[in-house]
VOPAGU-2260 file (C-alpha; in pm, 1 decimal, decimal comma):
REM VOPAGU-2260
SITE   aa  ch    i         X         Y         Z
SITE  UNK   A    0     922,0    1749,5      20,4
SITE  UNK   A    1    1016,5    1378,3     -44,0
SITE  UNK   A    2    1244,7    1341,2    -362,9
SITE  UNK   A    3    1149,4    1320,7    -715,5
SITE  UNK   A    4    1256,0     917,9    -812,9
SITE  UNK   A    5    1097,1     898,9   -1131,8
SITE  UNK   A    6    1090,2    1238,9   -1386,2
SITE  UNK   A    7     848,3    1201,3   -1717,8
SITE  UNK   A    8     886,1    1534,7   -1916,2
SITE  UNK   A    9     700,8    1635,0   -2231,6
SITE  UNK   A   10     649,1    1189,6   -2318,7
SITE  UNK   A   11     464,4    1120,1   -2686,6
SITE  UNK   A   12     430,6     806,5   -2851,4
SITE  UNK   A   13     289,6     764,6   -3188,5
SITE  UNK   A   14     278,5     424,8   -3359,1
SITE  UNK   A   15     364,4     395,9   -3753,9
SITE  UNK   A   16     -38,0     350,5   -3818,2
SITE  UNK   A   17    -102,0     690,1   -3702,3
SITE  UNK   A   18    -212,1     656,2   -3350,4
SITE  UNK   A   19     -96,1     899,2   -3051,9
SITE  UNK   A   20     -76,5     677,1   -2791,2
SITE  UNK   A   21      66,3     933,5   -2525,9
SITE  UNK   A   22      47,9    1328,6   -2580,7
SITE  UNK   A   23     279,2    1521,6   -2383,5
SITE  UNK   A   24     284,2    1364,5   -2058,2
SITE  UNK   A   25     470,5    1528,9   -1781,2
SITE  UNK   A   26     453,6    1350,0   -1428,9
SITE  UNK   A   27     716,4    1347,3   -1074,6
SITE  UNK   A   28     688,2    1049,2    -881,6
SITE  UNK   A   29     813,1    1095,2    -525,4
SITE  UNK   A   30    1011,3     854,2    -350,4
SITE  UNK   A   31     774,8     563,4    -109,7
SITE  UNK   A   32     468,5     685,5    -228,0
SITE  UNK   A   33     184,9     483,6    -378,4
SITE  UNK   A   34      55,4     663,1    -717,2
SITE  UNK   A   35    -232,7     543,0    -902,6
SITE  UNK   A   36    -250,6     617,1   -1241,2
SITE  UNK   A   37    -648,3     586,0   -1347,6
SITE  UNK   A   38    -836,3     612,3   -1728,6
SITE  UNK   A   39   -1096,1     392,6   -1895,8
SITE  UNK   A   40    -927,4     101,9   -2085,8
SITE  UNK   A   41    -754,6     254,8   -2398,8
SITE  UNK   A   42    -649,6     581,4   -2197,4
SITE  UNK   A   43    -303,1     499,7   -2250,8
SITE  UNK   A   44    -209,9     406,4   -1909,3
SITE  UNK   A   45     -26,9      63,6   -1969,7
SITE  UNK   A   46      93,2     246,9   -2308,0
SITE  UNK   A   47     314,9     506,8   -2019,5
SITE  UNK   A   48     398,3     233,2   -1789,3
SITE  UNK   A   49     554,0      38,5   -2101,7
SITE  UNK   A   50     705,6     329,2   -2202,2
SITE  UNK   A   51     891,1     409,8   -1854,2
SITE  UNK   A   52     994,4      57,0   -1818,1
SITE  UNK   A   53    1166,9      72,2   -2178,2
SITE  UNK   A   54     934,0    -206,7   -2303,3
SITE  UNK   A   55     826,4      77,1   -2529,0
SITE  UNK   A   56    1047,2     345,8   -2712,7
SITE  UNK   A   57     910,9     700,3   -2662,1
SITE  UNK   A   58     856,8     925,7   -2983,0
SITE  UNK   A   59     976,4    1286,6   -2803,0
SITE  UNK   A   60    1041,2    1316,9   -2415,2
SITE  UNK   A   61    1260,4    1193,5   -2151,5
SITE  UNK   A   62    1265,9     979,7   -1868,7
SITE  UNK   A   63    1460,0     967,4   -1570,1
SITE  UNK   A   64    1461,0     707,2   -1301,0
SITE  UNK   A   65    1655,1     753,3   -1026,9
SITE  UNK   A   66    1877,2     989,7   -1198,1
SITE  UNK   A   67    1926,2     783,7   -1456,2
SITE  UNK   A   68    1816,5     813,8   -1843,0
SITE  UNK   A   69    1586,5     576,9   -1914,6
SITE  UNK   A   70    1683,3     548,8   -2283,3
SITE  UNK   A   71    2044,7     631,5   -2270,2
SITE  UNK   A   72    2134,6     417,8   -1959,5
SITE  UNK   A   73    1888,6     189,2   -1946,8
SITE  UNK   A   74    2090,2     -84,4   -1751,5
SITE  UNK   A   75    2079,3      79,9   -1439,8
SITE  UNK   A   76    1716,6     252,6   -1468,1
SITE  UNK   A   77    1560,8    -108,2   -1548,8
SITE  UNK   A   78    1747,9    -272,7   -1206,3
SITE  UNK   A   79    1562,3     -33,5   -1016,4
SITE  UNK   A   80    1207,9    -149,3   -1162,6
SITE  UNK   A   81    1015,3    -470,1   -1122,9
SITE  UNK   A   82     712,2    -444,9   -1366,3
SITE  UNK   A   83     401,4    -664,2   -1315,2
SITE  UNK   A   84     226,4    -667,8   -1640,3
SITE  UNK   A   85    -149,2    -713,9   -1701,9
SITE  UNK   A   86     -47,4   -1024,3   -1933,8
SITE  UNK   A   87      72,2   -1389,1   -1807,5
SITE  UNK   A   88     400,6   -1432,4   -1940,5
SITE  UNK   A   89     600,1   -1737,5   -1787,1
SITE  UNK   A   90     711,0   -2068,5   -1878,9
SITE  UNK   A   91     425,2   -2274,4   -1789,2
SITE  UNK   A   92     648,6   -2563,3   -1763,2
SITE  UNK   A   93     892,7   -2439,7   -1495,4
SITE  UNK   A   94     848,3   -2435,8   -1104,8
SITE  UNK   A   95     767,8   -2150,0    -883,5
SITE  UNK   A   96    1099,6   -2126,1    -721,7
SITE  UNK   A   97    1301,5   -2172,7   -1038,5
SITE  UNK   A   98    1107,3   -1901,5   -1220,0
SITE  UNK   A   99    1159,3   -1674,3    -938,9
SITE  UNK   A  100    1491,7   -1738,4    -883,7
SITE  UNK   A  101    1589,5   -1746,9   -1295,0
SITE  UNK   A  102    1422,9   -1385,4   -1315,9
SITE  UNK   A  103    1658,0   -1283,5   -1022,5
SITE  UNK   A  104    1962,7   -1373,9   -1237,9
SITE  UNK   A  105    1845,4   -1195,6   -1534,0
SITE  UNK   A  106    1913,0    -847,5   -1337,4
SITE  UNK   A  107    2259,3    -982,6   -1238,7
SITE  UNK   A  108    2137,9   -1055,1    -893,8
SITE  UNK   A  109    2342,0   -1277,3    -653,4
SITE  UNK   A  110    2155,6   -1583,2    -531,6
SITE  UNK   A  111    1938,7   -1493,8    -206,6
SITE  UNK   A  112    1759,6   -1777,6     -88,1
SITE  UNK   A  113    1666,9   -1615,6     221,9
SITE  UNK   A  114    1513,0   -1311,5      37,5
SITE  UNK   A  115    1366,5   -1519,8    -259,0
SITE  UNK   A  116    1168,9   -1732,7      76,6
SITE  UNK   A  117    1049,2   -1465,2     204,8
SITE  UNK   A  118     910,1   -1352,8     -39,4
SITE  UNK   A  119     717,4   -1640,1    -129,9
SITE  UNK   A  120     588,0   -1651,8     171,6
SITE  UNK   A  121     484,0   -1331,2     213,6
SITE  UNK   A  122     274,8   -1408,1    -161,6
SITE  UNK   A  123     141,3   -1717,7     -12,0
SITE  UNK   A  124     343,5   -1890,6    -236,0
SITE  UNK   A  125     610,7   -2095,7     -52,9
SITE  UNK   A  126     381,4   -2405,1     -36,9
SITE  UNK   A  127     365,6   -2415,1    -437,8
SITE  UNK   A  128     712,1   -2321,5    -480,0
SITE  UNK   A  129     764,2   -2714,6    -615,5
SITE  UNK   A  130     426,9   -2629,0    -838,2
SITE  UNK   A  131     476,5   -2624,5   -1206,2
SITE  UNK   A  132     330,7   -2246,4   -1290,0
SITE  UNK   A  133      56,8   -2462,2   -1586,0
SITE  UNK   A  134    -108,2   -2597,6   -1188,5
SITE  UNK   A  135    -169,9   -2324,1   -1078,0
SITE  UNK   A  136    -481,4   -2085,5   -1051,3
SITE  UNK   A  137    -509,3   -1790,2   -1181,6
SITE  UNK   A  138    -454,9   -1605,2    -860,4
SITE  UNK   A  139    -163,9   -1799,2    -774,5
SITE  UNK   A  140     -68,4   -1726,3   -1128,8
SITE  UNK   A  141     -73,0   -1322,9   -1084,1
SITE  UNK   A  142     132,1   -1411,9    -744,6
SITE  UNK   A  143     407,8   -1579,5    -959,5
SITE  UNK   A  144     445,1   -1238,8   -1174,1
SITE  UNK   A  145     443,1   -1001,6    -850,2
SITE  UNK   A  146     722,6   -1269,5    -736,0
SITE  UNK   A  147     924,4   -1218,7   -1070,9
SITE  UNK   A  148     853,3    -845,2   -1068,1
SITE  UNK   A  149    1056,7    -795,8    -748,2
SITE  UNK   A  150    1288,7   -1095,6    -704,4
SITE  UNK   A  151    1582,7    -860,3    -807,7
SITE  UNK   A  152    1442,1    -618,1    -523,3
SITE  UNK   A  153    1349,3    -286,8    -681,2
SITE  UNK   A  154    1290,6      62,1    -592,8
SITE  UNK   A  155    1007,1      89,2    -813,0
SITE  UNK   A  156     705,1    -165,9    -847,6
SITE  UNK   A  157     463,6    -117,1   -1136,1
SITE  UNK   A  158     120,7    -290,6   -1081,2
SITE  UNK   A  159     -35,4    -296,2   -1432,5
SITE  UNK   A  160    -376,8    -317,9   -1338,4
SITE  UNK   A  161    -310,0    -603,1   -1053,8
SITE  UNK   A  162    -656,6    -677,6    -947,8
SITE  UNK   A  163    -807,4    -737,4   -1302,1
SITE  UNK   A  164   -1011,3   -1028,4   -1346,2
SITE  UNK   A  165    -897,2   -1119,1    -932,0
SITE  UNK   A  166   -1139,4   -1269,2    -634,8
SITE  UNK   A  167   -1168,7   -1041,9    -344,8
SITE  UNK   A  168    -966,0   -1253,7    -128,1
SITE  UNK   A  169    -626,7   -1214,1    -348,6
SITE  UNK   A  170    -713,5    -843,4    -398,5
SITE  UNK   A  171    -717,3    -770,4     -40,3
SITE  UNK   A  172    -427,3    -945,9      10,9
SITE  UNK   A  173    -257,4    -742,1    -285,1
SITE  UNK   A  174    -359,0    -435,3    -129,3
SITE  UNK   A  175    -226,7    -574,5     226,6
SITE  UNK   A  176     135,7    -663,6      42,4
SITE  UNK   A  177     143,1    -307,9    -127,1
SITE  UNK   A  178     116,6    -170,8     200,5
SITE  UNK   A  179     375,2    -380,7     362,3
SITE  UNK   A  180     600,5    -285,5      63,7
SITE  UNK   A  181     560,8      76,5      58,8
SITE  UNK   A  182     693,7      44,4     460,9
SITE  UNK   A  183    1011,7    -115,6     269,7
SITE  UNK   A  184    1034,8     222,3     121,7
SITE  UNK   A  185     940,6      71,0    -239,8
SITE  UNK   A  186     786,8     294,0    -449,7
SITE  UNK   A  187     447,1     205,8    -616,8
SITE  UNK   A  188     300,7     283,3    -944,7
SITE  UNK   A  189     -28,3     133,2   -1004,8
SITE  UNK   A  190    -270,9     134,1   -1289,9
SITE  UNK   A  191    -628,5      63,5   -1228,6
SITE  UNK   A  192   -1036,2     199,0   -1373,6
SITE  UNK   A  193   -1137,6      98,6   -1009,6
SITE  UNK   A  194   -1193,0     403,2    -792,5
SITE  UNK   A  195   -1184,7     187,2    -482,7
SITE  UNK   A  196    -874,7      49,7    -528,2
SITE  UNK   A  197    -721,0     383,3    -513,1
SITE  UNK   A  198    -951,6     520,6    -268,0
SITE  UNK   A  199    -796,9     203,7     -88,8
SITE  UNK   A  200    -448,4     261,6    -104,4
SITE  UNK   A  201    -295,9     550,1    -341,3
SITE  UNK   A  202    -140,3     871,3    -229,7
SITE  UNK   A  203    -179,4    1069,4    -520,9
SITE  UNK   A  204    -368,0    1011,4    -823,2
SITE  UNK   A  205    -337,0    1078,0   -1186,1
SITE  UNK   A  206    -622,9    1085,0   -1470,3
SITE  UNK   A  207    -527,0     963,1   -1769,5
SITE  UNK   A  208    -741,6     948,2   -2092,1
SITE  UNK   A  209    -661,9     981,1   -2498,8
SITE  UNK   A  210    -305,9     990,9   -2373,0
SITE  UNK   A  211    -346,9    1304,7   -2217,5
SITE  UNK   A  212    -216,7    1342,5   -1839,0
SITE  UNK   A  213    -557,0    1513,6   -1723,1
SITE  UNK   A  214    -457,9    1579,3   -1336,7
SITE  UNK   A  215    -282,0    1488,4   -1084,0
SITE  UNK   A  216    -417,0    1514,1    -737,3
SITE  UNK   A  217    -390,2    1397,6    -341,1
SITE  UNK   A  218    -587,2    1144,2    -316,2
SITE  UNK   A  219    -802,2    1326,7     -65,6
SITE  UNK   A  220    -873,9    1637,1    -300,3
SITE  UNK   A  221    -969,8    1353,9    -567,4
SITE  UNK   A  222   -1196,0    1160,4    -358,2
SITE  UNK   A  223   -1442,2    1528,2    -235,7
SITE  UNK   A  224   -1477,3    1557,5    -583,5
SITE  UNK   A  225   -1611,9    1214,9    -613,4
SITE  UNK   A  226   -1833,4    1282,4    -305,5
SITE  UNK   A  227   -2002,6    1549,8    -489,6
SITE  UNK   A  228   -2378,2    1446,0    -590,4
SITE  UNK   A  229   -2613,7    1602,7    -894,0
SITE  UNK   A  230   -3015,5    1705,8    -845,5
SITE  UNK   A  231   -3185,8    1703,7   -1142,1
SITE  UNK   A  232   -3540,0    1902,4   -1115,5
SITE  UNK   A  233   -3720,7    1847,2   -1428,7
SITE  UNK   A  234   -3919,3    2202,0   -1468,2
SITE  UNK   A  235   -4314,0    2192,7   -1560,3
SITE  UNK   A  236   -4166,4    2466,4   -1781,3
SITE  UNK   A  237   -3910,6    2520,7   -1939,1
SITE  UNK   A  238   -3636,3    2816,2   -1834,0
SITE  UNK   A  239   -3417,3    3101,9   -2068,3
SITE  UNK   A  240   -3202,8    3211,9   -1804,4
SITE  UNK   A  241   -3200,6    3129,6   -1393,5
SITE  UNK   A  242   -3328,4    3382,1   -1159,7
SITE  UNK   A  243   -3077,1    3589,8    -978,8
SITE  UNK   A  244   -3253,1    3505,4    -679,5
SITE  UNK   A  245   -3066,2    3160,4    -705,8
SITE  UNK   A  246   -2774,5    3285,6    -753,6
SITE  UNK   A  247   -2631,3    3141,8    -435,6
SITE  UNK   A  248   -2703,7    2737,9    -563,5
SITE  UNK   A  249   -2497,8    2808,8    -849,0
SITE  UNK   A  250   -2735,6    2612,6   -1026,0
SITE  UNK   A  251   -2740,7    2510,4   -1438,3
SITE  UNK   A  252   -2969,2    2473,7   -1684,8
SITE  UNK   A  253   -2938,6    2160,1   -1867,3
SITE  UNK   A  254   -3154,8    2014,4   -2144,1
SITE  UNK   A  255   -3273,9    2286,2   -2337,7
SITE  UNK   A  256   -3421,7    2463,4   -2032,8
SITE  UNK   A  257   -3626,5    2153,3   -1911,8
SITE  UNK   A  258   -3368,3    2078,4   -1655,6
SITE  UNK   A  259   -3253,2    2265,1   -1319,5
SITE  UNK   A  260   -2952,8    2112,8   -1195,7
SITE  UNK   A  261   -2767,6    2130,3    -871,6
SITE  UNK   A  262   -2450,0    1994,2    -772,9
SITE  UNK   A  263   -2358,0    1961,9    -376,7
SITE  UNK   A  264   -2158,6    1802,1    -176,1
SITE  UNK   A  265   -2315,7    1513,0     -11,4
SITE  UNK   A  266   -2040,3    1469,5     316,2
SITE  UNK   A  267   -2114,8    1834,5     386,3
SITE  UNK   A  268   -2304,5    1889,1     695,7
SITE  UNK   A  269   -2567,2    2144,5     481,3
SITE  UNK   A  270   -2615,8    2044,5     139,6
SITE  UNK   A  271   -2883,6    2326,1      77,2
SITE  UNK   A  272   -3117,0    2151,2     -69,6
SITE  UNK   A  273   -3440,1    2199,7     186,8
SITE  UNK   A  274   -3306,2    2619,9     124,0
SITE  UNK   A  275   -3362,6    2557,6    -257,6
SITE  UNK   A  276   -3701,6    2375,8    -282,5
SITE  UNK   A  277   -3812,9    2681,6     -70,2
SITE  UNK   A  278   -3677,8    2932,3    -270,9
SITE  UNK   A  279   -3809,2    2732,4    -604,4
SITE  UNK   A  280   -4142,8    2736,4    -453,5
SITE  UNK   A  281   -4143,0    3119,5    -321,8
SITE  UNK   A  282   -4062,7    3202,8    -656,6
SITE  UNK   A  283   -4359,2    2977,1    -821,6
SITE  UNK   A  284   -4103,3    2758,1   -1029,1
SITE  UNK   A  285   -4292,5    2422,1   -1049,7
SITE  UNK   A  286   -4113,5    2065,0   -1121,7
SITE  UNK   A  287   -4237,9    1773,7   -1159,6
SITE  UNK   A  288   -3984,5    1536,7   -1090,3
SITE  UNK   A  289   -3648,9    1559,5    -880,0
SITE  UNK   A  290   -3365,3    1273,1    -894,7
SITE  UNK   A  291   -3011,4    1240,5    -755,2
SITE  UNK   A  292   -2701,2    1079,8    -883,0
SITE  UNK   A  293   -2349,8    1044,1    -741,6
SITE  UNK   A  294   -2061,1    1184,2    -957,0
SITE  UNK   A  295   -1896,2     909,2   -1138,6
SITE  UNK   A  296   -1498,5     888,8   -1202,6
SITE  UNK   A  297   -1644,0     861,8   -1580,0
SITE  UNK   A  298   -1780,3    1242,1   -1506,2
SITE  UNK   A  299   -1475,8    1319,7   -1406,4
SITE  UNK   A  300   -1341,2    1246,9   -1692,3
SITE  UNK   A  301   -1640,0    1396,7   -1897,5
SITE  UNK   A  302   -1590,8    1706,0   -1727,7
SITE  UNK   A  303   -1223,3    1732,2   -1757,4
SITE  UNK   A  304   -1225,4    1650,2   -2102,6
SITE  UNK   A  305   -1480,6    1913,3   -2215,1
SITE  UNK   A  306   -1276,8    2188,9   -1995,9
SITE  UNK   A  307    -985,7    2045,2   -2210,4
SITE  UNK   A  308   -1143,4    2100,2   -2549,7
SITE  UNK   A  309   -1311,0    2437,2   -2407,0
C-alpha cells in the first residue's frame, strides 16, 4: 500500500455569513497518484483545495502534508505544494522567465537555471520566456501559472480545474505533462466537473457536492457505474406494485406507476433486455413507448445525495 502524503480528517469551514463551505471532510492521498476531486461548480471543491494549501483557514479539522501540520507548521507543508489556481494572478508586466524564476525565490529556492529551462520547455514555453505575460494567450497564460506552481519543485501539484475555458490542443498537452509528472513521482490533485478528464487520467476519484465528501472510488469502479444505462417503458397502464415474476430485472416503478424502469449495464455482454420485453409481453403488460438514457455523473450525484438524506 503506497503511503498516505496528504491526511484531511474531520475538515469544516464555515464563513461569518453563515455558509458551510466544507462539512466534515475526511480524505488520504497516497503518494504518485493522480486524484481527481469532481462536484458541480459550488460543491466546494476549490473551497478544500484552498483550504489544504493554507490559502484558507479551516473552522474544525486537521491537515497533514507530508507529516507536517498544515496550520501549525505551515512553512514546510506549503514547500511541498505548488498550487495552480483557477484564477490568473501574475504581474502582467513581467517576463516569463522572471516570473518563473521570482516565484522560485519566494519558497527559498536556490537559482536553477537548468531546472527552471526545462521546464519551460517541457510547457512549450521557452520560446516566450522574453514575452511579457499581458502578450500572451490565454493558453500560454494557464502555462505561466503551471510554471509558477512548480518552479520550487513540489511533491504535490494542485490543478484547480486546469482545463477550464482551454482548446483541446493545450488540454491534451496538460494531460500529456500530468502524466510525465506523475513518472517524477509528483503527486497530483486535480479538480474538474469533466468526467473525461478523469476518465483520462485519475487514479482514484472523489465526489464532492454541498461540501460533503460523497465517495471516494478507483477510478475503474467509478467509471462501470457511469457505464450503467436506464430503460424507461411508459405503461398503457398504470402499475401498484411489480409482478414477482420480474423479480430478476430488479426493475422500479417511477412516475406514479406510469413508468417501468430498468437499469443495466450497457458493456455487459447480456443486458437482458430482449428476456424482459418477453416476459412483459407473456404477462400482457402493454407500453407504449420505451427510451434509453446513459447515467450521468449529475445522477450520480442525484443518487448519492438522496441515499445521503435517506
Amino acid at each position: 500500500m503506497p503511503e498516505t502524503i496528504l491526511a484531511v480528517r474531520g475538515v469544516s469551514k464555515t464563513y461569518g455569513s453563515g455558509h458551510h463551505a466544507l462539512d466534515d471532510v475526511t480524505l488520504d492521498i497516497r503518494r504518485g497518484e493522480i486524484f481527481a476531486l469532481l462536484g458541480p461548480n459550488g460543491a466546494g471543491k476549490s473551497t478544500l483545495i484552498n483550504t489544504i494549501c493554507g490559502v484558507v483557514t479551516p473552522t474544525a479539522g486537521t491537515i497533514t502534508v507530508g507529516g507536517h501540520d498544515a496550520v501549525r507548521d505551515y512553512k514546510p507543508s506549503r514547500m511541498m505544494i505548488g498550487l495552480v489556481p483557477q484564477e490568473l494572478s501574475v504581474d502582467m508586466f513581467e517576463t516569463v522567465l522572471a516570473t518563473v524564476k521570482f516565484s522560485r525565490r519566494l519558497f527559498g529556492r536556490s537559482a536553477h537555471d537548468a531546472y527552471i529551462e526545462q521546464l519551460l520547455r517541457d510547457l512549450s514555453l521557452w520560446d516566450k520566456r522574453g514575452a511579457k505575460i499581458m502578450e500572451l494567450s490565454g493558453g500560454m497564460k494557464r502555462r505561466v501559472l503551471i510554471a509558477k506552481a512548480l518552479s520550487h519543485e513540489p511533491d504535490i501539484l494542485f490543478l484547480d480545474e486546469p482545463t477550464a475555458g482551454v482548446d483541446v490542443s493545450l488540454r491534451r498537452d496538460m494531460w500529456k505533462l500530468i502524466g510525465s509528472l506523475r513518472e517524477r513521482g509528483v503527486t497530483i490533485i486535480l479538480t474538474t466537473h469533466y468526467i473525461e478528464e478523469a476518465e483520462e487520467m485519475a487514479d482514484r476519484v472523489g465526489v464532492i457536492t454541498g461540501g460533503k465528501l460523497l465517495l471516494v472510488e478507483d477510478k475503474a469502479e467509478l467509471m462501470k457505474k457511469l457505464g450503467k444505462r436506464e430503460m424507461d417503458l411508459a405503461l398503457q397502464e398504470p402499475m401498484e406494485a411489480i409482478p414477482p415474476e420480474l423479480a430478476e430485472w430488479h426493475l422500479s416503478l417511477e412516475n406514479d406507476g406510469h413508468t417501468l424502469r430498468y437499469v443495466f449495464d450497457a458493456q455487459a455482454e447480456r443486458t437482458g433486455i430482449p428476456s424482459l420485453l418477453r416476459k412483459l409481453n407473456d404477462l400482457e403488460i402493454g407500453f407504449k413507448d420505451l427510451e434509453t438514457s446513459k447515467s450521468s455523473l449529475e445522477d450520480i450525484f442525484v443518487g448519492l445525495t438522496a441515499k445521503k438524506a435517506g
